[in-house]
BALOBA-1460 file (C-alpha; in Angstrom, 3 decimals):
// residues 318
<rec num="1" residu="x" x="0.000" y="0.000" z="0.000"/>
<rec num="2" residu="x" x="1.142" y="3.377" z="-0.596"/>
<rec num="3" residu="x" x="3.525" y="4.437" z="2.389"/>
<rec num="4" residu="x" x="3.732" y="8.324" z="3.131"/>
<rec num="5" residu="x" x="7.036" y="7.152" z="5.251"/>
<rec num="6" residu="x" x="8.687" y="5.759" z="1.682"/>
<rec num="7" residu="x" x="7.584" y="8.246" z="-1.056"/>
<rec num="8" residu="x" x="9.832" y="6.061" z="-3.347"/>
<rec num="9" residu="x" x="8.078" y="2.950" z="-2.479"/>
<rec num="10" residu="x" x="6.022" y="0.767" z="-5.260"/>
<rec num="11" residu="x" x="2.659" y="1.747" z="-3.908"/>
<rec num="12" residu="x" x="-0.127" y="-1.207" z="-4.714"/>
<rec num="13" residu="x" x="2.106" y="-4.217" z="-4.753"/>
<rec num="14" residu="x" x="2.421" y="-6.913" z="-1.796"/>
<rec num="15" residu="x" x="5.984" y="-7.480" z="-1.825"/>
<rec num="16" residu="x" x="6.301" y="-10.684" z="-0.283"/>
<rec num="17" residu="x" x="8.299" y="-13.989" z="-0.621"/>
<rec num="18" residu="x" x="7.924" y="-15.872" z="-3.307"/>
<rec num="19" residu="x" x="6.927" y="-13.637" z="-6.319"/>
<rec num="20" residu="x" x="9.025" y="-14.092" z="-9.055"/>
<rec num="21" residu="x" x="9.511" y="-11.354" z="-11.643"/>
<rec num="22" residu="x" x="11.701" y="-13.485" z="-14.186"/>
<rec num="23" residu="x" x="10.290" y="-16.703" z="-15.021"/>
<rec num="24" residu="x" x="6.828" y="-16.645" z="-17.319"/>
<rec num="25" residu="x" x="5.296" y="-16.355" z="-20.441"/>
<rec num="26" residu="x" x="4.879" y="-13.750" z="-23.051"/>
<rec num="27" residu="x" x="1.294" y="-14.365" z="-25.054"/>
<rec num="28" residu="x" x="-0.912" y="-12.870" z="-27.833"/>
<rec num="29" residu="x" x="-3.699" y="-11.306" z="-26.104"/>
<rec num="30" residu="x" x="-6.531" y="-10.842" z="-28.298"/>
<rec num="31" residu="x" x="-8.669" y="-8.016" z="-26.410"/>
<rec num="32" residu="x" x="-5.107" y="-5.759" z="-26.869"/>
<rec num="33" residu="x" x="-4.633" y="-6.709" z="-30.770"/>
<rec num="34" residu="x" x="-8.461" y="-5.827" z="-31.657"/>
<rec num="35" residu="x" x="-8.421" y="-2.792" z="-29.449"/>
<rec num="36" residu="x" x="-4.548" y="-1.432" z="-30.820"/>
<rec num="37" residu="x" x="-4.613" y="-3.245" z="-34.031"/>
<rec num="38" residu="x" x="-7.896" y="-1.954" z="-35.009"/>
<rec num="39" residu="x" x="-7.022" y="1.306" z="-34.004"/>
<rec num="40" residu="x" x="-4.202" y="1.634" z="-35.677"/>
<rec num="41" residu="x" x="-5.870" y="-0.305" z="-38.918"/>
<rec num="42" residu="x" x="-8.556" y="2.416" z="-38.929"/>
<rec num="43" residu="x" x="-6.028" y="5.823" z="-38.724"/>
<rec num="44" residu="x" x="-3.613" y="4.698" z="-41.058"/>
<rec num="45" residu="x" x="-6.170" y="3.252" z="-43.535"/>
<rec num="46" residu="x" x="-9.422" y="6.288" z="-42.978"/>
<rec num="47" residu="x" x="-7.004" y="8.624" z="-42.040"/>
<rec num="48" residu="x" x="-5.572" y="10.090" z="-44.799"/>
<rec num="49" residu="x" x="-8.882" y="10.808" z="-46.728"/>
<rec num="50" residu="x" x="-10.062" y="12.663" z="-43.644"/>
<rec num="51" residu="x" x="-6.767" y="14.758" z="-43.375"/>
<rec num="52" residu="x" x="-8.150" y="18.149" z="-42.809"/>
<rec num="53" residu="x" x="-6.966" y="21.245" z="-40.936"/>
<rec num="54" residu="x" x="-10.410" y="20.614" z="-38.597"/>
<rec num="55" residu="x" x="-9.269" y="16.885" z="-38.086"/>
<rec num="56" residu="x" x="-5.476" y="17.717" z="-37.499"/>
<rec num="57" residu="x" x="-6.589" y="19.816" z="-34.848"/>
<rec num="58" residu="x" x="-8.947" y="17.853" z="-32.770"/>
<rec num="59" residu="x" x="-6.237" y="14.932" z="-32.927"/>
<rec num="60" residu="x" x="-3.629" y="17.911" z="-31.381"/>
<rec num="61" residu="x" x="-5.801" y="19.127" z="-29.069"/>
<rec num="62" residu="x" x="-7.615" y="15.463" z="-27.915"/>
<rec num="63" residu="x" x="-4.295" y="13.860" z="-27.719"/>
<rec num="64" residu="x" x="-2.405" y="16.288" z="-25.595"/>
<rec num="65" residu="x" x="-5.320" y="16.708" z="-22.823"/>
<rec num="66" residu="x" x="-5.486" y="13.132" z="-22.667"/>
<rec num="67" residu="x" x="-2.052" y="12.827" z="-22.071"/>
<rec num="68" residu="x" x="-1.793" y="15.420" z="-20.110"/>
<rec num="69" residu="x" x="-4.193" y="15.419" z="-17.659"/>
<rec num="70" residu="x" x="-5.080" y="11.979" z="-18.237"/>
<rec num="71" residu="x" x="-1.900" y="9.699" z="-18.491"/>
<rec num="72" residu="x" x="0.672" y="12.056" z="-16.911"/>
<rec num="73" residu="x" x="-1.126" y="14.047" z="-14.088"/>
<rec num="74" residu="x" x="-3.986" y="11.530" z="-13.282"/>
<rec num="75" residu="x" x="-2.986" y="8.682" z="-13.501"/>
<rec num="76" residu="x" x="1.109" y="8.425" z="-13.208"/>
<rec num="77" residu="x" x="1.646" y="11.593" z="-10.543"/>
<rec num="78" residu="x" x="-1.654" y="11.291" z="-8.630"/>
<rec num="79" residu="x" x="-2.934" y="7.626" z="-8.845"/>
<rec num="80" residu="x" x="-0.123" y="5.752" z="-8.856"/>
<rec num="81" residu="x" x="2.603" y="7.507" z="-7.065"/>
<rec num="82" residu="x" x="0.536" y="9.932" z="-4.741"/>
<rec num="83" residu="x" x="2.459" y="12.992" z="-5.347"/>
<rec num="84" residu="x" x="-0.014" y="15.393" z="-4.262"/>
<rec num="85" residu="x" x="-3.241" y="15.619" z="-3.310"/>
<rec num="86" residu="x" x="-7.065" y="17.085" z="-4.708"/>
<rec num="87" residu="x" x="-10.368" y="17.353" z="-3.890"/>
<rec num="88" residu="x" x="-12.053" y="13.817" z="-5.072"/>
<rec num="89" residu="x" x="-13.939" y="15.420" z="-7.615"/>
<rec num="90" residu="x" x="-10.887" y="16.715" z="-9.462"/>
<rec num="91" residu="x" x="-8.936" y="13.494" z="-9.039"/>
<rec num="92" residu="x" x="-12.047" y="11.442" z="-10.416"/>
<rec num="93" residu="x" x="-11.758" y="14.131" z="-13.296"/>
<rec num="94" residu="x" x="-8.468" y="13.285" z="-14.136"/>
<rec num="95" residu="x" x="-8.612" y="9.951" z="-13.396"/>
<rec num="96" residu="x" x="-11.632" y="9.675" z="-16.294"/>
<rec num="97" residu="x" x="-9.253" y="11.277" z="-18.747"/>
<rec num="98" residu="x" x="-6.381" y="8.621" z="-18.056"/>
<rec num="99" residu="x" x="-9.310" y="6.124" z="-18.855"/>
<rec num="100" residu="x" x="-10.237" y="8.432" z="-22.017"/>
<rec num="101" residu="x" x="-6.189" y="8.046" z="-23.281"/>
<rec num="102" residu="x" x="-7.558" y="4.488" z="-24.260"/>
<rec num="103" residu="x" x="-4.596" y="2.481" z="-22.802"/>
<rec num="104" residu="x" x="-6.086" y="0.446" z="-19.694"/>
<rec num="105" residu="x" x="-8.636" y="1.413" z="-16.802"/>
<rec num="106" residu="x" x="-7.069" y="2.660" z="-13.314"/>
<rec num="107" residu="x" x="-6.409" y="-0.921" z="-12.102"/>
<rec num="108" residu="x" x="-5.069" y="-1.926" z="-14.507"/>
<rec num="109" residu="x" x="-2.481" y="0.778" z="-15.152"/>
<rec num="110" residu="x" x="-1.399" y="0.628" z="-11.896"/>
<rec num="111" residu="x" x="-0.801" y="-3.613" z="-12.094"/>
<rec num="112" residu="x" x="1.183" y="-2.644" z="-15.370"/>
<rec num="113" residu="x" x="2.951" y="-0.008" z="-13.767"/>
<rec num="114" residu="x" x="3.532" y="-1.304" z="-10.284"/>
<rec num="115" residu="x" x="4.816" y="-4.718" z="-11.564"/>
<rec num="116" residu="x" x="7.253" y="-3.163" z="-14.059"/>
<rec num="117" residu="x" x="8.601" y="-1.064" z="-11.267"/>
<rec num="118" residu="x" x="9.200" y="-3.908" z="-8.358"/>
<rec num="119" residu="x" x="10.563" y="-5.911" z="-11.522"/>
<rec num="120" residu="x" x="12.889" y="-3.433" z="-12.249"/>
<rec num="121" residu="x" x="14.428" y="-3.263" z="-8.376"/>
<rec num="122" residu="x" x="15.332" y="-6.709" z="-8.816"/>
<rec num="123" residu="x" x="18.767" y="-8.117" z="-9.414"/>
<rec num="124" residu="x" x="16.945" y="-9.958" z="-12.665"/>
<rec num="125" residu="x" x="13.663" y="-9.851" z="-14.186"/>
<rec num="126" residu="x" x="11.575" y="-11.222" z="-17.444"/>
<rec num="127" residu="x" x="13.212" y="-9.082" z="-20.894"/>
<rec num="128" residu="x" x="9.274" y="-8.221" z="-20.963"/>
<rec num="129" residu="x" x="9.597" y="-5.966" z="-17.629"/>
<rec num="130" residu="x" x="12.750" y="-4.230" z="-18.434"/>
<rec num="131" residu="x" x="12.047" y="-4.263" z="-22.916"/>
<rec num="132" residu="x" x="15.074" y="-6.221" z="-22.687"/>
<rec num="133" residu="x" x="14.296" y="-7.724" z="-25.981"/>
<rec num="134" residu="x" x="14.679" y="-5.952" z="-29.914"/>
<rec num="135" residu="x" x="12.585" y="-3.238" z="-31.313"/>
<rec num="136" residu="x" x="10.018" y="-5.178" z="-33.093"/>
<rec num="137" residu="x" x="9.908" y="-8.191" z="-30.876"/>
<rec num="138" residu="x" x="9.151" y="-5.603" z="-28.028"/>
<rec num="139" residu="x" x="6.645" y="-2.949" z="-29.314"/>
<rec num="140" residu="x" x="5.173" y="-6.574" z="-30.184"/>
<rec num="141" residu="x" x="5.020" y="-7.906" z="-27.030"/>
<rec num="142" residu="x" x="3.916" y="-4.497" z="-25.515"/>
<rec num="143" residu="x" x="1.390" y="-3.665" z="-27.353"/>
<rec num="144" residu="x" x="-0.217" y="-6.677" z="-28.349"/>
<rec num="145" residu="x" x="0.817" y="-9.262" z="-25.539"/>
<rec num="146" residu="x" x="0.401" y="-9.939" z="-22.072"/>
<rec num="147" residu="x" x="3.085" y="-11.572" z="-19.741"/>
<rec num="148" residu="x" x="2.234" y="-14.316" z="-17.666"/>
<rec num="149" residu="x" x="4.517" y="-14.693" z="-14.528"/>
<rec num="150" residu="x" x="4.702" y="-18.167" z="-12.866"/>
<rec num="151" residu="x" x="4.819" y="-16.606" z="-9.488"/>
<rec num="152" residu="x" x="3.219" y="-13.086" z="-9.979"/>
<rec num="153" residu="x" x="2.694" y="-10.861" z="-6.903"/>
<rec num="154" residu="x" x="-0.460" y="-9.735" z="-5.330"/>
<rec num="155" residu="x" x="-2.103" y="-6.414" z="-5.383"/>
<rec num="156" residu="x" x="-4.237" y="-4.688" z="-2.622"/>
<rec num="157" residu="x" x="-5.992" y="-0.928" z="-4.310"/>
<rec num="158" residu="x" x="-6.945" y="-0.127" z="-0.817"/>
<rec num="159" residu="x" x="-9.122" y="2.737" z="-0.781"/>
<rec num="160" residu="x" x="-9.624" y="2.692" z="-4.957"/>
<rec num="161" residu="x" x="-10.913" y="-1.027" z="-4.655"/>
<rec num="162" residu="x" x="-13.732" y="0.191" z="-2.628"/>
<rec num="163" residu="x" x="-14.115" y="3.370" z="-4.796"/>
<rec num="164" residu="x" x="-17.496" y="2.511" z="-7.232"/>
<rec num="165" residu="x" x="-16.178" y="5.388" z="-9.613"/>
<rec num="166" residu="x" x="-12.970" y="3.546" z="-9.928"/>
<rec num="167" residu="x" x="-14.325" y="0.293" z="-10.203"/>
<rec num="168" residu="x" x="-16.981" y="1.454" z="-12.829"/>
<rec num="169" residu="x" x="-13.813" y="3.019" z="-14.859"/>
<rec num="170" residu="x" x="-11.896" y="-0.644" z="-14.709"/>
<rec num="171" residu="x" x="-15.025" y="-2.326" z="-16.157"/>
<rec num="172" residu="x" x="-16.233" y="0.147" z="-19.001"/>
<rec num="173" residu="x" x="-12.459" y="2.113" z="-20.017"/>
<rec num="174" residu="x" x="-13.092" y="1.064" z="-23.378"/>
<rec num="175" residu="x" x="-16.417" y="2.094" z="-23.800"/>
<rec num="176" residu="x" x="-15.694" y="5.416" z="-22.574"/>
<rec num="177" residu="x" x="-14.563" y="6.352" z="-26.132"/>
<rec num="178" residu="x" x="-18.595" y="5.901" z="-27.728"/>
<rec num="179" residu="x" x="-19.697" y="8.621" z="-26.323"/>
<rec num="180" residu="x" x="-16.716" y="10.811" z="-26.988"/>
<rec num="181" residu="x" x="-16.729" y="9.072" z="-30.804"/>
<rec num="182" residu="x" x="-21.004" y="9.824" z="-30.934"/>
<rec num="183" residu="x" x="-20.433" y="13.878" z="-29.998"/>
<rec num="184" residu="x" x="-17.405" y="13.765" z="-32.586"/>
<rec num="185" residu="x" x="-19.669" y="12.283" z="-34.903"/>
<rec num="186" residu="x" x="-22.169" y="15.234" z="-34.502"/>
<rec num="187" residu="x" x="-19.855" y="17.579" z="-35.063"/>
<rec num="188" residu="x" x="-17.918" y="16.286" z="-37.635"/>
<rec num="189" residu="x" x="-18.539" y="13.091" z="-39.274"/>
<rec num="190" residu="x" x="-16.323" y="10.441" z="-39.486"/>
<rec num="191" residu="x" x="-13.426" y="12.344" z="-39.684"/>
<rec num="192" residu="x" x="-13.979" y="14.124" z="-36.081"/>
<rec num="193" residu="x" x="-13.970" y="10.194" z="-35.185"/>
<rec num="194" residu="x" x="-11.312" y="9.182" z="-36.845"/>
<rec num="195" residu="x" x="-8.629" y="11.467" z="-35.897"/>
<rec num="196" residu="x" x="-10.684" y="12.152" z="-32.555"/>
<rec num="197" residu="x" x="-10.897" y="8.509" z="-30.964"/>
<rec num="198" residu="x" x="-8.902" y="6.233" z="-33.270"/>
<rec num="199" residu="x" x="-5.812" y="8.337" z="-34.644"/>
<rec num="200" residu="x" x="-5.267" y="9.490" z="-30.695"/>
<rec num="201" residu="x" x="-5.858" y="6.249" z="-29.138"/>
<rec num="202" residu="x" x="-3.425" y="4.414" z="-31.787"/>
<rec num="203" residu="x" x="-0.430" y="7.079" z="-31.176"/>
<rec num="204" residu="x" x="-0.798" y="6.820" z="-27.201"/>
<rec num="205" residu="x" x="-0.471" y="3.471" z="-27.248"/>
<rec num="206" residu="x" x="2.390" y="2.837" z="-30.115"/>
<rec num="207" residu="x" x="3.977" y="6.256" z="-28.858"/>
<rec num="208" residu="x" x="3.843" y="4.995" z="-24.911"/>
<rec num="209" residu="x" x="5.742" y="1.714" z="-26.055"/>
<rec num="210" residu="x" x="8.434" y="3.521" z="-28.321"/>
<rec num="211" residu="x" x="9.355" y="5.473" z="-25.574"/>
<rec num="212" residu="x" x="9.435" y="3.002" z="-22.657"/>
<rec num="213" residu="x" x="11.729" y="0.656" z="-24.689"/>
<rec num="214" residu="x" x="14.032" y="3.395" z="-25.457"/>
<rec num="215" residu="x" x="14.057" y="4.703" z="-22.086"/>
<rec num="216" residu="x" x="14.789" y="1.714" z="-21.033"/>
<rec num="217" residu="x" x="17.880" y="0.739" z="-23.414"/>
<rec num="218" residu="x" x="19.887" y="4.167" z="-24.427"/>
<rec num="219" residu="x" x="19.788" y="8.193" z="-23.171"/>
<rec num="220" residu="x" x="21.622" y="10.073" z="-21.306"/>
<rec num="221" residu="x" x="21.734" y="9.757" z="-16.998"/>
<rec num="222" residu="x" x="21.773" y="11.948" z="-14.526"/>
<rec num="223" residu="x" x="21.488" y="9.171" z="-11.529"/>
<rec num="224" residu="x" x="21.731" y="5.472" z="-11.295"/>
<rec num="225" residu="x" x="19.844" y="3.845" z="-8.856"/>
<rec num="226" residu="x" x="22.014" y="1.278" z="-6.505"/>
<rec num="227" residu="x" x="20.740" y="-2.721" z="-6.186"/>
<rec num="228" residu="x" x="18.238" y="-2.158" z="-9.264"/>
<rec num="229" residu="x" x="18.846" y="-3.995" z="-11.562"/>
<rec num="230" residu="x" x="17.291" y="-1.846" z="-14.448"/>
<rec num="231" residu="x" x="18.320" y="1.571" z="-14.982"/>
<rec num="232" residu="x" x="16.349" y="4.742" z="-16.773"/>
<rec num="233" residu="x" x="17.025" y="7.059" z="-19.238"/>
<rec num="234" residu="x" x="16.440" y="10.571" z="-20.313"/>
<rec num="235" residu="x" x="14.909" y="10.986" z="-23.976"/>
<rec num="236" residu="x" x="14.704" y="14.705" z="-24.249"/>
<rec num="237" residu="x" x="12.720" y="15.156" z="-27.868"/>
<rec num="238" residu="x" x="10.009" y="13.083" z="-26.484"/>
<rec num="239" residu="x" x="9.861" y="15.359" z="-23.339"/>
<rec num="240" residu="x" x="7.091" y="17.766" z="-24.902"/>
<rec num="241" residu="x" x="4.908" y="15.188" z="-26.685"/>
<rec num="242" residu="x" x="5.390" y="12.744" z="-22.812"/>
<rec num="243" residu="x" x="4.133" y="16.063" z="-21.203"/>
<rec num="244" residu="x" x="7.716" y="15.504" z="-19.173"/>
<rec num="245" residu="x" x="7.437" y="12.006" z="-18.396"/>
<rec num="246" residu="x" x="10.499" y="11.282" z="-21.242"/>
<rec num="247" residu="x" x="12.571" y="12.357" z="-18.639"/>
<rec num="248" residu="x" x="12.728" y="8.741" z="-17.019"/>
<rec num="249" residu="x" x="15.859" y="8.608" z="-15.534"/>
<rec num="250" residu="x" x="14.894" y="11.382" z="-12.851"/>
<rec num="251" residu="x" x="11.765" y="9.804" z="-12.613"/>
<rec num="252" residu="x" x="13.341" y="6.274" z="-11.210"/>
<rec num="253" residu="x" x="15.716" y="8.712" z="-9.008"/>
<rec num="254" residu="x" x="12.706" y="10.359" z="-7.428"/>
<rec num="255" residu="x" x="9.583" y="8.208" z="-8.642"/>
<rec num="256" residu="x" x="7.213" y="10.167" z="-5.874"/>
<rec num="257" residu="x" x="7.942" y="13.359" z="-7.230"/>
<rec num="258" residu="x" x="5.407" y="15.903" z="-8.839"/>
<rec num="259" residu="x" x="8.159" y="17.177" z="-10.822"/>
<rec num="260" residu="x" x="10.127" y="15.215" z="-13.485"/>
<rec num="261" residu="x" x="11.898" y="17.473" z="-15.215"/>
<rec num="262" residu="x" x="14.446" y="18.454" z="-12.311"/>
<rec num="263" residu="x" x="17.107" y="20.362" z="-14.468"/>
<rec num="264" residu="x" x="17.365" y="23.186" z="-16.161"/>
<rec num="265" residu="x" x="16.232" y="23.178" z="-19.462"/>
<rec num="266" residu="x" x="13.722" y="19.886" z="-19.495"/>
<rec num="267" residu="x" x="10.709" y="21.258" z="-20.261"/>
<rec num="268" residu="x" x="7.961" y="19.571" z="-18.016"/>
<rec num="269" residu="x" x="4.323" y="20.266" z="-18.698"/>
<rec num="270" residu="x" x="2.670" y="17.877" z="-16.334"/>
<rec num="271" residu="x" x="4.574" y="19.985" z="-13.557"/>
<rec num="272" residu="x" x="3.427" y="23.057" z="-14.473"/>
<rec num="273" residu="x" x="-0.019" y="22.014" z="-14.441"/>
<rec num="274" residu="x" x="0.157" y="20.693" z="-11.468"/>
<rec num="275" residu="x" x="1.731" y="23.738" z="-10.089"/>
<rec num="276" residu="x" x="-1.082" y="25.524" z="-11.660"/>
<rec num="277" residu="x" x="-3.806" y="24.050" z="-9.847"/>
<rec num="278" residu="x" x="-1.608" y="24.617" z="-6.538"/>
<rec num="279" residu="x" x="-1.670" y="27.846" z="-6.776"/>
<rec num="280" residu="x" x="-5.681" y="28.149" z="-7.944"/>
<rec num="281" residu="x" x="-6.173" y="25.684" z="-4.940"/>
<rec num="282" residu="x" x="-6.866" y="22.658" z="-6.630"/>
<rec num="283" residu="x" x="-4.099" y="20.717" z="-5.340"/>
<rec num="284" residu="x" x="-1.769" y="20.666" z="-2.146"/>
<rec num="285" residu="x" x="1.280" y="18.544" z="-0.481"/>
<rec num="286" residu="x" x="2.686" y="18.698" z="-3.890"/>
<rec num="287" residu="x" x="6.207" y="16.520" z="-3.267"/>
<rec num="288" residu="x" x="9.312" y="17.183" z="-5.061"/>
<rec num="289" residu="x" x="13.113" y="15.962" z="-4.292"/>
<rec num="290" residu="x" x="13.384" y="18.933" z="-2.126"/>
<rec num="291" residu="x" x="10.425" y="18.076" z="0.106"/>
<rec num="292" residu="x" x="11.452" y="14.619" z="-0.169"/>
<rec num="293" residu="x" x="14.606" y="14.780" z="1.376"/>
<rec num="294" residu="x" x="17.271" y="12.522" z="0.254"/>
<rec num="295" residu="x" x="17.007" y="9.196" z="-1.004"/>
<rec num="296" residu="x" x="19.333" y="6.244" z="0.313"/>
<rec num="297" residu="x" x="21.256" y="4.742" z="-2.916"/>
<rec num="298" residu="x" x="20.937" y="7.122" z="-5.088"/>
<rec num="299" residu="x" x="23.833" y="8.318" z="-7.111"/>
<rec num="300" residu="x" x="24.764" y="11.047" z="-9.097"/>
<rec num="301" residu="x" x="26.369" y="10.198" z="-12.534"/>
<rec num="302" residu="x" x="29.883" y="11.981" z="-13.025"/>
<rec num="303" residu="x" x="29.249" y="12.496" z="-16.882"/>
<rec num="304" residu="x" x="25.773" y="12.970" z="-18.766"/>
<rec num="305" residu="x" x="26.765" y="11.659" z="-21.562"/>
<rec num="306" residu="x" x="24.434" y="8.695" z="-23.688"/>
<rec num="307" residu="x" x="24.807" y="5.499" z="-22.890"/>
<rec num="308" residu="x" x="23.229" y="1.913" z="-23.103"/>
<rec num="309" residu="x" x="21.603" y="-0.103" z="-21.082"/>
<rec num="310" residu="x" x="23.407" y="-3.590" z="-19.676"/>
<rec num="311" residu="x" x="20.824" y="-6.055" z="-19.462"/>
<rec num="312" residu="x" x="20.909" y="-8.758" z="-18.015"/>
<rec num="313" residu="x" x="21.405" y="-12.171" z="-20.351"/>
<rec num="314" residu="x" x="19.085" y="-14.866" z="-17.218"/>
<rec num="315" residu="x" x="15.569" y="-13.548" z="-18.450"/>
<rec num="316" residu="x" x="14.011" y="-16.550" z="-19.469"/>
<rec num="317" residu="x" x="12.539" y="-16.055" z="-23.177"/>
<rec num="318" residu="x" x="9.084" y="-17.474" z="-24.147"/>
């Protein structure tokens, strides 16, 4: 459960004896290839004969709040790290747009997340967990697989499992795109829908993979993280598009932190809306490294320059 003593801790996950984040099995899973397949069938096929300045726009504007508020704010800072706090009505307001990014409902994000991230302390863990695996075998296994660990650990969502908002979200994610898709329809045909549900939902989930597997493999570092066996990386063009979540390799220095981008120069939307709403208000006991005081094992790295990732060769390979 999420500790306010350990603001670095993995929040949701039992970590107990006997899970086992290397050995399993990576498998087709069909509900992801229908839902990012067909996406992705329908943009790149429909979307070039709606390609309008109306349509280009939408996809801009839908994409980036989604991300935004949605993936970056809602559900990364404030769901599943707790780095500040709202009113509920706010954070279920966010929390509907990370469901309205079209990538997984709120429990499910945070077993995807959460698992990834005890993984990734270990000495070892499954290529899966750490894209310790090529470019097209991973986006692959990312996007349109699931992996099934022999000995996976358990989960308690605490306050969110008793939550009906949340557990209505979990159920019905997917469907919360009709009735964005029916207004979009209303007001602009099938090209509002096109670049409005499919285009957006088909480049958050393509675009999340590309840059988890290269944040994962090559970048430039600011910290390394001692005893883990997977380290981050920075990948500054993506910072913008990521809303500042590109820069990883603070985020694994400081993973409770509001703010990503920590040094001058990385630009770091999601911050500055959060810091926004602080000062309308909206949001309070906002934590940052500074607030967070120092973090055991952490170390600086003497030069900045890129480099790759070391994995590990044990991960067993299915």
């Amino acid at each position: 459960m999420r500790s306010d003593d350990d603001p670095h801790a993995v929040n949701f996950l039992i970590d107990e004896d006997g899970a086992d984040p290397v050995k399993g099995h990576v498998r087709a899973d069909v509900p992801s290839i229908v839902w990012n397949g067909g996406m992705a069938v329908i943009a790149i096929a429909a979307g070039p004969f709606f390609l309008t300045p109306a349509t280009v726009t939408l996809f801009v504007v839908t994409t980036g709040a989604a991300l935004l508020l949605g993936h970056s704010v809602g559900y990364h800072r404030m769901m599943i790290h707790g780095s500040f706090t709202t009113p509920r009505w706010f954070g279920r307001s966010l929390v509907w747009f990370g469901a309205f990014v079209g990538m997984a409902g709120p429990y499910g994000i945070i077993r995807a997340h959460d698992t990834r991230d005890w993984a990734q302390r270990q000495a070892d863990c499954h290529p899966f967990l750490r894209h310790g695996t090529n470019m097209i075998r991973d986006a692959w296994w990312q996007i349109y697989c699931r992996l099934d660990l022999d000995r996976p650990p358990r989960f308690d969502f605490g306050e969110l499992d008793r939550d009906p908002f949340y557990r209505w979200l979990e159920v019905t994610w997917r469907w919360q795109q009709l009735p964005v898709a029916l207004l979009f329809f209303a007001i602009g045909g099938w090209g509002w829908v096109v670049w409005g549900v499919a285009a957006r939902v088909a480049i958050a989930n393509h675009g999340h993979w590309l840059v988890g597997h290269l944040a994962h493999n090559r970048g430039s570092q600011h910290w390394t993280v001692d005893a883990h066996g997977v380290q981050a990386f920075d990948i500054p063009w993506a910072a913008i598009p990521t809303m500042g979540e590109a820069w990883h390799n603070n985020h694994h220095a400081y993973p409770g932190s509001a703010r990503i981008g920590l040094h001058r120069g990385q630009s770091d939307w999601g911050y500055a809306f959060i810091r926004l709403c602080e000062r309308q208000g909206l949001m309070w006991d906002v934590r940052t490294p500074q607030t967070m005081g120092s973090r055991p094992g952490l170390s600086e790295v003497p030069r900045h320059a890129p480099v790759f990732a070391a994995h590990s060769p044990h991960g067993h390979i299915s």
